[in-house]
N, C-alpha and C positions, 0 to 999 in steps of 0.2 A: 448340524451347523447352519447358522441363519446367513444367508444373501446377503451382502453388502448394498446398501441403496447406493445410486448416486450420488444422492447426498455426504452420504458419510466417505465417501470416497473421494471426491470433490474437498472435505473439509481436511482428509488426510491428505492430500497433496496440494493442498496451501499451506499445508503447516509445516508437510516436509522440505516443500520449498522456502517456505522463510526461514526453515532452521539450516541450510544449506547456505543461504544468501547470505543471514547473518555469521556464519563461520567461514564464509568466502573474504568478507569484509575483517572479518578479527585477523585472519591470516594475513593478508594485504595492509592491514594497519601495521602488523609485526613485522613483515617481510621486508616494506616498504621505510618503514620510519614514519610515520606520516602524524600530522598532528591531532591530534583526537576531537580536541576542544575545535577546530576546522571541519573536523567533520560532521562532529554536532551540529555547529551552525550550517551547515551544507544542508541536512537533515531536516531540522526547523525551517528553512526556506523554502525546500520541497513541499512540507509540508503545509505553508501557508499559501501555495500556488495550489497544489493540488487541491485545498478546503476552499477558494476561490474560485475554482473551474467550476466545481461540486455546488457551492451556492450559484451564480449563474445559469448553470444549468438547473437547478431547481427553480429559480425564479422564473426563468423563459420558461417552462414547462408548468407554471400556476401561472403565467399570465395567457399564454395561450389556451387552458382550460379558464380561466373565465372569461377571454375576450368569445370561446365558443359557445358560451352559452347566451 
């Protein structure tokens, strides 16, 4: 039997956490009532802050690699 790396272990417990997260969330949509199309838009605006922070920090991190050279 081969050793599990880090790696793969790492990828299986992101995977099993967002398949957890996402059936946390179907539950709570059903439980709750809640509106789907809301929460989509919820989703998509996360997601444009988060791809925001992400460019930022990519930018400050190439302008301080060339202001160091």
């Amino acid at each position: 039997m081969r050793k599990r790396s880090t790696r793969d272990r790492l990828a299986r417990s992101v995977l099993l956490g967002a398949l957890a997260a996402a059936a946390a969330i179907y539950w709570l949509v059903r439980e709750l009532e809640l509106d789907v199309d809301v929460l989509i838009n919820y989703l998509l605006a996360s997601l444009v802050l988060v791809g925001a922070a992400i460019a930022v920090a990519l930018l400050a991190a190439w302008l301080l690699r060339v202001l160091r050279r």
